[in-house]
N, C-alpha and C positions, 0 to 999 in steps of 0.2 A: 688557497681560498677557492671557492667553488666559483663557478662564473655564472652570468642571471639565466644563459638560455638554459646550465645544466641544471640549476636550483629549480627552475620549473617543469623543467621534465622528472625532475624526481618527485616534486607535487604531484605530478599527476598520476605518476605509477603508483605514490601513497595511497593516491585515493582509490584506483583502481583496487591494488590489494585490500584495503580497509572494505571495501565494496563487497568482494569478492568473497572476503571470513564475514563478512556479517550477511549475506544470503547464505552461506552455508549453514550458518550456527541457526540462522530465522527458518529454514527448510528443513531443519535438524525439528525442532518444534514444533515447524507443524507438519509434517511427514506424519504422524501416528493420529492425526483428524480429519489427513487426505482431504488436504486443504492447500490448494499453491499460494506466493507471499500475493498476485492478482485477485485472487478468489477474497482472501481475507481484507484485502483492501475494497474490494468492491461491497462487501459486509459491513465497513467499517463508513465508509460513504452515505449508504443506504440508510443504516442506521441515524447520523448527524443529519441527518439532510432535515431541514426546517421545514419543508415543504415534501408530502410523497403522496404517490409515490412517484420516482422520475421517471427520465427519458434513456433513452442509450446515448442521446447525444449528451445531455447531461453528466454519464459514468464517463463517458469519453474525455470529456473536459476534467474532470476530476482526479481522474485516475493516477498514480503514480508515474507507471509504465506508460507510456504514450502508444508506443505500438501493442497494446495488447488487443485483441480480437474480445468488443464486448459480446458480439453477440456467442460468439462459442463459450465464454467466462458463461455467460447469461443460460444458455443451453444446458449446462453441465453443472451450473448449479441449481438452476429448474429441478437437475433429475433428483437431486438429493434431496430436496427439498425448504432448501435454505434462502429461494424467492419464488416471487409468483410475476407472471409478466401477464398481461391482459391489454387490448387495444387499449388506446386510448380517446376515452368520448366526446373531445373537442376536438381531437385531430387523429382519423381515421385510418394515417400513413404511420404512424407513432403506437410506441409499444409501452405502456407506464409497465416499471419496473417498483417491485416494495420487497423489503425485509418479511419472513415470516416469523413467528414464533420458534420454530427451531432454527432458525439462521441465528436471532438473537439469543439463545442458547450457544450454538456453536463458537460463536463471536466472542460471549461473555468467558466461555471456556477453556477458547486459545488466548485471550490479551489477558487472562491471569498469566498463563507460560510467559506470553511475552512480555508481560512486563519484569517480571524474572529477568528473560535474555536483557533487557535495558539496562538494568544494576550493573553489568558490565561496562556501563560508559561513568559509574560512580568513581572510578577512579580518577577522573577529572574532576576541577572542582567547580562550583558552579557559576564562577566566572567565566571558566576558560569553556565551558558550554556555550555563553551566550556568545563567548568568540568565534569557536567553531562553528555554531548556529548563522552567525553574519557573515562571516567568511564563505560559507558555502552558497548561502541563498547570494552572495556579491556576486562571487563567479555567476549562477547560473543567468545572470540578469542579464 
């Protein structure tokens, strides 16, 4: 019988592995839109956002990745053309960030792929989904 400190430490290395094939298979996807999983999450934010366009401190808070650098994200998808960032008119220090038309193109483009890549988790059922789904948000709480 396995004992609790090593049953957790094999937790963790699952998740790590689990982590690790599903950024690869997610970068396998979007590699050919030269898009990182950052970029597409910050597309994906912009887009939902009930109110735009935002702030950086806003995508900061949002964002997946905690450490991700918004303003290079922001820079780099500037060049492509998939936002626009302009001052912002109530607060002169603040940069409003918005989706363009072809961001929301790009966006619509890749989440058909990925929702593709998703059906790989259809082999669960969707029970054990909404297990996995609590489980994970428990840990990170």
């Amino acid at each position: 019988m396995i004992n609790k400190k090593d049953l957790y430490q094999n937790v963790a290395v699952e998740l790590l592995t689990t982590h690790s094939w599903y950024m690869h298979q997610l970068k396998t996807v979007l590699k050919p839109y030269d898009i990182s999983p950052a970029q597409y999450n910050i597309l994906r934010i912009l887009n939902g956002a009930d109110i735009r366009p935002v702030s950086a401190a806003y995508l900061k808070d949002q964002v997946i990745d905690k450490g991700s650098n918004i303003t290079r994200l922001i820079d780099k998808m500037e060049i492509k053309k998939w936002v626009t960032r302009c001052l912002c008119e109530t607060n002169r220090r603040q940069m409003d960030i918005d989706i363009t038309e072809e961001g929301k193109r790009v966006l619509l483009e890749v989440t058909k792929e990925i929702d593709e890549l998703i059906k790989v988790l259809y082999s669960i059922t969707e029970d054990e989904a909404r297990v996995v789904s609590k489980i994970l948000t428990k840990i990170r709480r």
